[in-house]
C-alpha positions as CSV (number, residue, x, y, z in Angstrom):
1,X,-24.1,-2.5,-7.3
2,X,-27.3,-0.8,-5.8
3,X,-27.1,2.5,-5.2
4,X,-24.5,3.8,-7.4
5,X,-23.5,3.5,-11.6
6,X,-20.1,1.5,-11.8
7,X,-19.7,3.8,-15.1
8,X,-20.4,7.0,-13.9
9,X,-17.8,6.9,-10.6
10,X,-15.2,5.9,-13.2
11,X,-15.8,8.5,-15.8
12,X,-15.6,10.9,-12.5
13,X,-12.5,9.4,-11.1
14,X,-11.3,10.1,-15.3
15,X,-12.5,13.5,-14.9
16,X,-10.5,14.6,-11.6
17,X,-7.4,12.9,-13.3
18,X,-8.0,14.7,-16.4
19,X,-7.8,18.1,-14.4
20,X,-4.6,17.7,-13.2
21,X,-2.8,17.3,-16.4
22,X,-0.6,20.1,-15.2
23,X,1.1,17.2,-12.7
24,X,1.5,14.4,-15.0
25,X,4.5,15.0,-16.7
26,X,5.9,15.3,-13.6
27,X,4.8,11.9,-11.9
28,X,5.7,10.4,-15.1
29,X,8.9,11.5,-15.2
30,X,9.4,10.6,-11.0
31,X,8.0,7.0,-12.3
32,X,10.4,6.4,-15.0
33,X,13.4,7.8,-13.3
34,X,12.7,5.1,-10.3
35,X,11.7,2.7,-12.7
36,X,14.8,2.9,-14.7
37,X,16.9,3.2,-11.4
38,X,15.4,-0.1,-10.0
39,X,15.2,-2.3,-13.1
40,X,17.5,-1.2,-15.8
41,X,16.9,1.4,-18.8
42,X,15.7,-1.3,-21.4
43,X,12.4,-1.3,-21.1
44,X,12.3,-4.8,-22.7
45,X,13.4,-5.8,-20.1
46,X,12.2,-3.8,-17.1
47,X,8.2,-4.2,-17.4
48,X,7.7,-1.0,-14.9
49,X,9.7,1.0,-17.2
50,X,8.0,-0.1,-20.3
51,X,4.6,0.6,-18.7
52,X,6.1,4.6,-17.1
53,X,6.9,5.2,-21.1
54,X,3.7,3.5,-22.7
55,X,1.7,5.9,-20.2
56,X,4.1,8.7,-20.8
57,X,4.1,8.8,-24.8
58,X,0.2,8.3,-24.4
59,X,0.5,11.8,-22.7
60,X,2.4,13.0,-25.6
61,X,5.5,13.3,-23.6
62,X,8.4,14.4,-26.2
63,X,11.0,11.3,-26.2
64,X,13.8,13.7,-25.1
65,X,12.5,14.1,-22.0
66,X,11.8,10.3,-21.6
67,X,15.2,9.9,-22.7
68,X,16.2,12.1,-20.1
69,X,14.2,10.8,-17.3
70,X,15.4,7.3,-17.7
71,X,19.5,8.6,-17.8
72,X,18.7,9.8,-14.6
73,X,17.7,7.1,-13.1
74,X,20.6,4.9,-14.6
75,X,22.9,7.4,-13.4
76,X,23.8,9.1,-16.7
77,X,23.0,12.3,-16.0
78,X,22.7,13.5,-12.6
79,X,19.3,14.1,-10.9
80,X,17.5,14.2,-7.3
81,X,17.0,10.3,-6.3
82,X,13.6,9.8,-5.1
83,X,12.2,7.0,-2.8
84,X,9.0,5.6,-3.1
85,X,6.8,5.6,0.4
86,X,3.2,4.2,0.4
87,X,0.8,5.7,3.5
88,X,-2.7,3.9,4.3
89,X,-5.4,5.4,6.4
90,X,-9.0,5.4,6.7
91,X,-11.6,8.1,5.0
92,X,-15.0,9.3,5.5
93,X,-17.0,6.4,6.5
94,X,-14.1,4.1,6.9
95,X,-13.3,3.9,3.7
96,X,-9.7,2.5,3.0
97,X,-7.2,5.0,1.2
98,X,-4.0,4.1,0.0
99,X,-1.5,7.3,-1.1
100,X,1.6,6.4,-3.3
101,X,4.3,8.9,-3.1
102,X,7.7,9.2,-4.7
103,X,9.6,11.6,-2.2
104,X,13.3,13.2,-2.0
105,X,12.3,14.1,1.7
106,X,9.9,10.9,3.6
107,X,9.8,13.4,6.7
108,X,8.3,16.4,4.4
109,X,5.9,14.1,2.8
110,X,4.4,11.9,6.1
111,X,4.0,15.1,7.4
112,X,2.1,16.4,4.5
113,X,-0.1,13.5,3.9
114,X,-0.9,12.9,8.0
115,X,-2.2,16.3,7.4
116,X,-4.1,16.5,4.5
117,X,-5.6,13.5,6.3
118,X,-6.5,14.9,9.9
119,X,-7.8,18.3,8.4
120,X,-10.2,16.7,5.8
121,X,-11.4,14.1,8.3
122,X,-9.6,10.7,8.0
123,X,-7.2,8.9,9.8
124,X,-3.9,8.0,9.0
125,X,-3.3,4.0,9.9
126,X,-0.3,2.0,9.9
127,X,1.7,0.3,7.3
128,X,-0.4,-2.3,5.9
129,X,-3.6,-1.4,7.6
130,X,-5.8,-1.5,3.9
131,X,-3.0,-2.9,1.9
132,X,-5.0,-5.9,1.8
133,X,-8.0,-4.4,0.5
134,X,-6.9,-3.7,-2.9
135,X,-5.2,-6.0,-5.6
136,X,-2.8,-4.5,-7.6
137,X,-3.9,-5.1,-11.8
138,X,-4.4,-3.9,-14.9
139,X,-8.3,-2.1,-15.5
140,X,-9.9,-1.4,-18.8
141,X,-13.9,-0.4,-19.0
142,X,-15.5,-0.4,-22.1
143,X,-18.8,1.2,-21.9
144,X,-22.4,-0.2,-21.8
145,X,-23.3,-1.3,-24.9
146,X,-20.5,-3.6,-25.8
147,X,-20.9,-6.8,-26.7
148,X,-20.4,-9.2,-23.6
149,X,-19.7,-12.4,-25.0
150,X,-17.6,-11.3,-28.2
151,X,-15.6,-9.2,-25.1
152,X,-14.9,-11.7,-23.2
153,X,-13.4,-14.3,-26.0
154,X,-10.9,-11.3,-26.8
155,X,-10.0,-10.8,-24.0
156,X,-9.2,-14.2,-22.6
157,X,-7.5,-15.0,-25.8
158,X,-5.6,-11.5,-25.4
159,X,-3.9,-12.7,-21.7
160,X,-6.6,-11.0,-19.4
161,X,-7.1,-12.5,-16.3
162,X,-10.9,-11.9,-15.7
163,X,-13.8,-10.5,-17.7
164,X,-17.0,-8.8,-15.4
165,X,-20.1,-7.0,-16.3
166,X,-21.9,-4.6,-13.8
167,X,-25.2,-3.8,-13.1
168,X,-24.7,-0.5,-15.0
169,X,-23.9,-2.0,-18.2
170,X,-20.8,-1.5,-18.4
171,X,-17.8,-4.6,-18.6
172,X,-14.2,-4.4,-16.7
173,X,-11.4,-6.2,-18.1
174,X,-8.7,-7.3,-15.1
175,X,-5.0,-7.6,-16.5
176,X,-2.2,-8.2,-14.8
177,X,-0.1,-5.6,-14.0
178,X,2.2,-6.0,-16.6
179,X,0.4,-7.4,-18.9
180,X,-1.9,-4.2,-19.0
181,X,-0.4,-2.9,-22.4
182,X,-0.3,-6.5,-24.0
183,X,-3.9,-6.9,-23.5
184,X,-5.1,-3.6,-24.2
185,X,-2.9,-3.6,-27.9
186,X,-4.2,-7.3,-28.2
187,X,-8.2,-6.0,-27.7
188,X,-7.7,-2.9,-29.9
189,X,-6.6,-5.3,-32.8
190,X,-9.7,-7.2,-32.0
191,X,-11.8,-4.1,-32.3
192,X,-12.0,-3.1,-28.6
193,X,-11.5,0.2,-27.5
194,X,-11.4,0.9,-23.8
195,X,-13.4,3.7,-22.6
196,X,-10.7,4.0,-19.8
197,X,-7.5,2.4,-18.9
198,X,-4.8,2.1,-16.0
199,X,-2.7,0.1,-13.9
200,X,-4.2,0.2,-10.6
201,X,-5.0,-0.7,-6.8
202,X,-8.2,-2.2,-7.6
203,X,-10.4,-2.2,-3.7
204,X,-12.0,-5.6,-3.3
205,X,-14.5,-4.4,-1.5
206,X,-16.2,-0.8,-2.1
207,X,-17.6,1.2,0.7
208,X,-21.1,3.5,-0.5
209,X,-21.0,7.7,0.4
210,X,-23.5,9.9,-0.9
211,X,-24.7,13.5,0.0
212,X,-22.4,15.5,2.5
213,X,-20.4,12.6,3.2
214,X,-19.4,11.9,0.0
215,X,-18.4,15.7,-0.7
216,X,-16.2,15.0,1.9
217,X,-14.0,12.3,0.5
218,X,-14.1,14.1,-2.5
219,X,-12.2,17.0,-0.6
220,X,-10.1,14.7,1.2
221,X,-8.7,12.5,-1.8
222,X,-8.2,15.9,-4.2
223,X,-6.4,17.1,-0.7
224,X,-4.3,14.3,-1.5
225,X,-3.8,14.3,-5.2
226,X,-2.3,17.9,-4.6
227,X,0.5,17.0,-2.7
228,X,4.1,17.7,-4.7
229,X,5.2,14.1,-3.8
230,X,1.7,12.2,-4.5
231,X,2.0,9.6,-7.4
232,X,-1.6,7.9,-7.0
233,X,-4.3,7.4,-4.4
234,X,-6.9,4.8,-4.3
235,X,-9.9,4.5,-2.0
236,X,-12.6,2.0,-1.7
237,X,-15.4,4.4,-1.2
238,X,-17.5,4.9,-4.2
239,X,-19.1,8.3,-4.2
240,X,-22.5,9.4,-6.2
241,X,-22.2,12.4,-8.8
242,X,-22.5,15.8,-8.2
């Protein structure tokens, strides 16, 4: 990982997130609504529900509105019916971008995202053109420091699919998807705490941007992560710090 700190692009990929807490309750409650539409409102038994309210109570989300959001989308209590729509395209540099939305309008929000696209200088491709970058799993990091070999028994005995230091120091636990809050209750019990957390589009390869170029992804993906109908982006390109 020459070139670049493993840690330090996550903590900053933690610290955009954590700026726009005024939109999370608001993908949360699009993710549970389509969640609860698509699998049922027992989340026992509908692991994307389960994972929309684990994330949603750990953003202190008051149950009522969980409540509410999963009536929705069992058809309880009326509500706009979102669809889910996944765009891919190509950033500064090449790097592969991936943009989840859930939309009430697809023709509103392609023409939103081509945009943001084309004016921050990126391409939008065609379905599937970076899909297979990315593998879709559960991520914790714990931070340099932590004790590689007593990590990695906890973890495989907690259900976690693979265990990998970096150059930085720092150790990635891979889940899958599903499986993400098992492990990361089953770790915690063990005495592992996860620096950071989430169910993800992990890039299985990363593509390097420094100086002006990477100030440019950085304007393209917050472009992005503005958009009303965004859920998530992911990107290969690993950027240096500001």
């Amino acid at each position: 990982m020459a070139g670049h700190s493993k840690w330090a692009n996550i903590q900053h990929r933690k610290g955009r997130q954590d700026a726009k807490r005024g939109k999370v309750f608001t993908k949360l409650i699009k993710e549970i609504t389509v969640a609860a539409r698509m699998g049922g409102g027992d989340p026992n038994f509908n692991p994307r529900l389960r994972l929309a309210v684990d994330k949603a109570k750990a953003e202190n989300m008051p149950g009522d509105n969980i409540d509410r959001a999963i009536k929705r989308g069992t058809g309880e209590l009326e509500g706009v019916s979102y669809e889910e729509a996944r765009y891919e395209g190509y950033g500064i540099g090449g790097a592969a971008v991936m943009v989840d939305c859930l939309t009430d309008n697809k023709t509103r929000t392609v023409a939103d995202v081509r945009h943001a696209f084309s004016k921050y200088g990126g391409n939008m491709g065609t379905d599937g053109c970076v899909a297979f970058q990315f593998k879709h799993c559960g991520q914790l990091v714990f931070a340099p420091g932590t004790n590689e070999d007593a990590l990695m028994e906890a973890a495989l005995e907690a259900g976690a699919e693979d265990v990998a230091a970096n150059d930085d120091g720092s150790i990635e636990v891979i889940t899958a998807p599903y499986e993400f809050t098992t492990v990361k209750e089953n770790l915690e019990k063990a005495g592992f705490k996860a620096e950071f957390g989430e169910v993800t589009m992990k890039p299985l390869n990363e593509t390097e941007l420094a100086g002006e170029d990477a100030e440019r992804m950085r304007k393209l993906l917050d472009a992005l992560e503005s958009l009303d109908d965004v859920q998530e982006v992911y990107t290969s390109a690993v950027m240096d710090e500001e």
